[in-house]
N, C-alpha and C positions, 0 to 999 in steps of 0.2 A: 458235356464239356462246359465249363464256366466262360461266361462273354471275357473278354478282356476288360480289362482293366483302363480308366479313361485319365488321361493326364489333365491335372486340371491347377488350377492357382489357387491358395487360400490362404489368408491371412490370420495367423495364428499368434498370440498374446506372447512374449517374451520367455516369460517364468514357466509358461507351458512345454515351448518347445524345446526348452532348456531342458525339463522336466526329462522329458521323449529321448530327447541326443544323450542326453546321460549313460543311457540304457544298452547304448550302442549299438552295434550292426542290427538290423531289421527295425530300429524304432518309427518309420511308418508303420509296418505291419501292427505295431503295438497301438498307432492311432487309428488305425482300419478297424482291430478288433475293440478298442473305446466305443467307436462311434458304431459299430455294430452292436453293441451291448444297450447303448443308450435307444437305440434307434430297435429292441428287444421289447425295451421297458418300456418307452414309450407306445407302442402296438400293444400289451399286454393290457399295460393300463386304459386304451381305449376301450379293448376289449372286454373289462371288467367294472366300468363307468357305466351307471345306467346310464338309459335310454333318455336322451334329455327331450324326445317327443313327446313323451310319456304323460 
């Protein structure tokens, strides 16, 4: 079972969440899955960065 989900405050740039509310019902979910993508890419890319002890 997945933890719950944490309520939390974050200040987000205008044009963005203009962006998101556009999209209509579920556009959190659409920011969850952004920042799960980014937060993909970014791990991927660590993972394929040498070894900078090297």
């Amino acid at each position: 079972m997945a933890a719950p989900k944490e309520h939390v405050s974050l200040r987000i740039a205008p044009d963005v969440l203009r962006f998101y509310r556009a999209k209509g019902k579920g556009w959190q979910a659409e920011i969850e899955a952004a920042l799960r993508l980014a937060m993909s890419m970014e791990a991927d890319a660590k993972q394929s960065a040498p070894d900078a002890r090297s």
